[in-house]
C-alpha positions as CSV (number, residue, x, y, z in Angstrom):
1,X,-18.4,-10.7,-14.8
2,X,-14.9,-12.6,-15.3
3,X,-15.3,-16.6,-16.2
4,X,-12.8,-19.2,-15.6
5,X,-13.1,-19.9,-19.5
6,X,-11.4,-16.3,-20.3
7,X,-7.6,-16.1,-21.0
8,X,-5.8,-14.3,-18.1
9,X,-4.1,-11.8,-20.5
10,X,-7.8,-11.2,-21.9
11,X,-8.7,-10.2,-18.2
12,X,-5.6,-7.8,-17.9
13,X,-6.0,-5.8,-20.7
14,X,-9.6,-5.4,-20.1
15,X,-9.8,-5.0,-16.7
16,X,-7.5,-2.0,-15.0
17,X,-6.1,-3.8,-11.7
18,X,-6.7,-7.1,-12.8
19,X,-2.6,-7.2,-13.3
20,X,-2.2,-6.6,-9.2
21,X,-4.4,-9.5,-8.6
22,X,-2.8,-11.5,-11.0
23,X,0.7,-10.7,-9.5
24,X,-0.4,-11.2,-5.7
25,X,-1.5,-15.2,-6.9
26,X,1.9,-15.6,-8.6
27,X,-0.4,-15.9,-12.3
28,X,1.6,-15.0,-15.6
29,X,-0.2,-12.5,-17.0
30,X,2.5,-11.9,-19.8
31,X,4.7,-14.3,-21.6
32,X,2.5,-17.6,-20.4
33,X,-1.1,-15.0,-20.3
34,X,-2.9,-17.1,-23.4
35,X,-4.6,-19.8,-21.3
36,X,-7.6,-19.9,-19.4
37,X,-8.0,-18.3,-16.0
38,X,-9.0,-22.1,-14.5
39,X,-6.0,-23.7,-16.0
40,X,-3.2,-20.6,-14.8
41,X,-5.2,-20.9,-11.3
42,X,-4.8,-24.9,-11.3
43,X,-1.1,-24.3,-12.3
44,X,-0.2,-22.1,-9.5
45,X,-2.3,-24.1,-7.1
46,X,-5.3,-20.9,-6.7
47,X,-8.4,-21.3,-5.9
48,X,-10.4,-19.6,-8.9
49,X,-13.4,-18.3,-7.5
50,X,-11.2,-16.6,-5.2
51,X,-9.3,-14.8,-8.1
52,X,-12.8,-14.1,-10.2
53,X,-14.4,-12.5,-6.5
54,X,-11.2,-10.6,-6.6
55,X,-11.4,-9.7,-10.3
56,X,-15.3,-8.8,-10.3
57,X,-14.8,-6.8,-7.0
58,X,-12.8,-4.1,-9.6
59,X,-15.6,-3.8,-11.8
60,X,-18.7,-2.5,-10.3
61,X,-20.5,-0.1,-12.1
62,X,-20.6,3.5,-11.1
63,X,-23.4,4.5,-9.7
64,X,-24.3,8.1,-9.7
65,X,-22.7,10.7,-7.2
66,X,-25.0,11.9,-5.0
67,X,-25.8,15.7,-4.9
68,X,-26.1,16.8,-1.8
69,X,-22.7,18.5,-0.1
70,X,-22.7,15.9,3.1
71,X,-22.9,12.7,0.6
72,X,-20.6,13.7,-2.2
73,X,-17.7,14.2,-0.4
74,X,-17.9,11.2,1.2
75,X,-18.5,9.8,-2.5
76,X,-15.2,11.6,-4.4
77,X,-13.1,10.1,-0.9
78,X,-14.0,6.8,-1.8
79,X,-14.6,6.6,-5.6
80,X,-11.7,8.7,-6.2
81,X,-9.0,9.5,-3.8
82,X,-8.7,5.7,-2.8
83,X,-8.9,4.8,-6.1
84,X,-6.5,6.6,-7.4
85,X,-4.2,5.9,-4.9
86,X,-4.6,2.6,-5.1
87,X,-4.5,2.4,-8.9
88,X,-1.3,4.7,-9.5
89,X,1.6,2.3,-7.9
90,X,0.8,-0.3,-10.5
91,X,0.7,1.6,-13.4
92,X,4.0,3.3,-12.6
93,X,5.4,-0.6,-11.9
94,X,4.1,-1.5,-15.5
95,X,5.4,1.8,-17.1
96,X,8.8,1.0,-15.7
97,X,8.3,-2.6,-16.5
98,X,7.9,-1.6,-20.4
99,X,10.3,1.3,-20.4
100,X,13.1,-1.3,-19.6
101,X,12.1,-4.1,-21.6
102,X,11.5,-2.3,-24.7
103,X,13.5,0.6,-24.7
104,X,14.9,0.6,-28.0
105,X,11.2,-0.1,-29.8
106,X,10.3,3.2,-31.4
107,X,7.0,3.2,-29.6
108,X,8.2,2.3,-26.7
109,X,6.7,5.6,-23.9
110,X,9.5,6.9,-22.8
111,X,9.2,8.6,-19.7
112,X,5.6,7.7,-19.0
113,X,6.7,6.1,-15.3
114,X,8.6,9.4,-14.6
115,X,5.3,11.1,-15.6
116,X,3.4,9.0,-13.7
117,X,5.5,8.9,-10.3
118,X,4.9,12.5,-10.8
119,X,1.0,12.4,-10.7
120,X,0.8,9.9,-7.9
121,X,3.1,12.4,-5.6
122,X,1.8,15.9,-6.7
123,X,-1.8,14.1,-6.3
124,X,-1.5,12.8,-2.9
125,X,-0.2,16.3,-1.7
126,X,-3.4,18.0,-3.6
127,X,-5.7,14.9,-1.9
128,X,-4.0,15.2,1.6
129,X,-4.9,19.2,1.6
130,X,-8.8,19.0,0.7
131,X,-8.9,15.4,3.5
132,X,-6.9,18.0,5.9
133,X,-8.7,21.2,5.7
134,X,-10.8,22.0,3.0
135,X,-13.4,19.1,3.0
136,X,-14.1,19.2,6.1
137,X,-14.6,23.0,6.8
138,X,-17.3,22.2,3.6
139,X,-18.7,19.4,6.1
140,X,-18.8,21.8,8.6
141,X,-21.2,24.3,6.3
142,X,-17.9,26.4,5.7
143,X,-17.2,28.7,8.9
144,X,-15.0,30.6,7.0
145,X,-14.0,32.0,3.4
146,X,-13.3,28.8,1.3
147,X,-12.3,31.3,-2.0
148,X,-8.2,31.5,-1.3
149,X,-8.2,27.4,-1.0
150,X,-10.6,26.3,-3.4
151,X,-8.3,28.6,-5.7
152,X,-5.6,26.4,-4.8
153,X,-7.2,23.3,-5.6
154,X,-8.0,24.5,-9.2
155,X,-4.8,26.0,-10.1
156,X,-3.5,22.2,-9.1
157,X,-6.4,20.4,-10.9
158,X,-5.0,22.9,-14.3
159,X,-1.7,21.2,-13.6
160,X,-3.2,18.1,-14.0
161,X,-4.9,18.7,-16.8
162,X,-2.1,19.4,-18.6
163,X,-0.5,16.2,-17.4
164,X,-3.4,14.4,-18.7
165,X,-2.6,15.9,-22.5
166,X,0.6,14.7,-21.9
167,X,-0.2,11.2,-20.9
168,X,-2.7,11.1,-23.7
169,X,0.2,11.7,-26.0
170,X,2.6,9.7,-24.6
171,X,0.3,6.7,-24.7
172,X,-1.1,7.6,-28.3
173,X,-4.5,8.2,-26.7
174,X,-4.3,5.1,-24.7
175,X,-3.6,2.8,-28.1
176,X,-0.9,0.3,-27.8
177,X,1.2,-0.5,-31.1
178,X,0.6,-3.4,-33.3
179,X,2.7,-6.7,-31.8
180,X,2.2,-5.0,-28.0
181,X,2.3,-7.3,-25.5
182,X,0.1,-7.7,-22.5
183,X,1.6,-5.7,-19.9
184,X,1.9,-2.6,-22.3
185,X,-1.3,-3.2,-23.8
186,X,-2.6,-3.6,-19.9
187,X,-0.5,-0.5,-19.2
188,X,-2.5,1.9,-21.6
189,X,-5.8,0.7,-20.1
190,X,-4.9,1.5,-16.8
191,X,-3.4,4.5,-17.8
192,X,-7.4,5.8,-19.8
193,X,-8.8,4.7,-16.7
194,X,-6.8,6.9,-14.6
195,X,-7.6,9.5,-17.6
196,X,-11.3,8.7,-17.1
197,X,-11.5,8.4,-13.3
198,X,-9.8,11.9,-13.0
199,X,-11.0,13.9,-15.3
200,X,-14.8,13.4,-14.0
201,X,-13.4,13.8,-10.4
202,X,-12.4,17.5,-11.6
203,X,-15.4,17.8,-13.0
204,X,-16.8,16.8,-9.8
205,X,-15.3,19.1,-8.1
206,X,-14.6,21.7,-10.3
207,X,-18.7,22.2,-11.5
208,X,-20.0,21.0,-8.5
209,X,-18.7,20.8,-5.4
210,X,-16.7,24.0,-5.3
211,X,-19.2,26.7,-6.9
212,X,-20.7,26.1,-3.8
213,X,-18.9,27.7,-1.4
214,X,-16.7,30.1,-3.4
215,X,-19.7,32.4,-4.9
216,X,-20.5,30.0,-8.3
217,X,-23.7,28.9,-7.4
């Protein structure tokens, strides 16, 4: 749970999204992040418990996805593809933020928003065809052959994978260099949670969901 005693660029780094909240209040997460959240909200005139309810609203735990076929689709729509899409725009903003600003720093990710802008687009296609078609013939106990589409999905879910090794090595497995400051270091842990958050939503999918109507279970 966030405390008005923790410093704001604390909260960024640890908490993935807590950099759009900042940025919607006008807070200075960056160069002015090393005071407490109560004196940056008194600064910009905010009421902090509005900012912490906004914070602690990211960081509900996970609870477990349900098994059944008619709950965990409903479960991946909402802990997944809305998250994702939701959580993709800032990290690119951040990536381009750092990209320009430290450009000539050795460490500096090159390329990682390109990469990213990349993910968010090929992504939403992938998310729009399963919302479309494919998730809801499942809802509908699967009136037809599911194989040919289901293929589909996990020939694009290898193509992300192989995204994710290159994010992973763009990012140095998510560690930011000595010196970093907060919106890079904030960067890289939005960029493990979007590691995270999609790798067990393939595995969702992938071991779960799918077997299930294409002859794997």
């Amino acid at each position: 749970m966030t405390t008005q005693d923790q410093l704001v660029r604390d909260i960024a780094v640890e908490l993935p999204g807590a950099t759009a909240v900042f940025r919607r209040h006008k807070i200075d997460f960056c160069c002015k992040g090393g005071v407490p959240l109560k004196e940056a909200a008194e600064h910009r005139g905010v009421d902090v418990g509005a900012v912490i309810s906004e914070l602690d609203a990211l960081q509900g735990e996970d609870a477990d996805a349900p098994s059944e076929t008619h709950d965990l689709i409903p479960y991946i729509l909402t802990r997944y593809h809305e998250v994702h899409l939701r959580e993709f725009p800032e990290a690119i903003r951040m990536a381009r933020r750092v990209e320009a600003v430290h450009r000539e720093a050795a460490e500096c990710p090159h390329g990682l928003g390109d990469l990213l802008a990349l993910m968010a687009h090929e992504l939403e296609e992938h998310q729009h065809k399963e919302e479309q078609m494919l998730f809801p013939a499942m809802l509908n106990d699967a009136p037809f052959d599911l194989s040919f589409p289901i293929g589909r999905m996990l020939m694009d879910h290898e193509d992300l994978g192989e995204q994710l090794e290159t994010l992973g090595q763009l990012t140095t497995d998510f560690i930011p260099p000595p010196g970093a400051c907060t919106t890079w270091r904030a960067l890289y842990a939005a960029c493990q949670k979007l590691d995270t958050d999609l790798r067990m939503h393939m595995h969702l999918e992938n071991n779960i969901l799918f077997p299930r109507f294409s002859g794997g279970s």
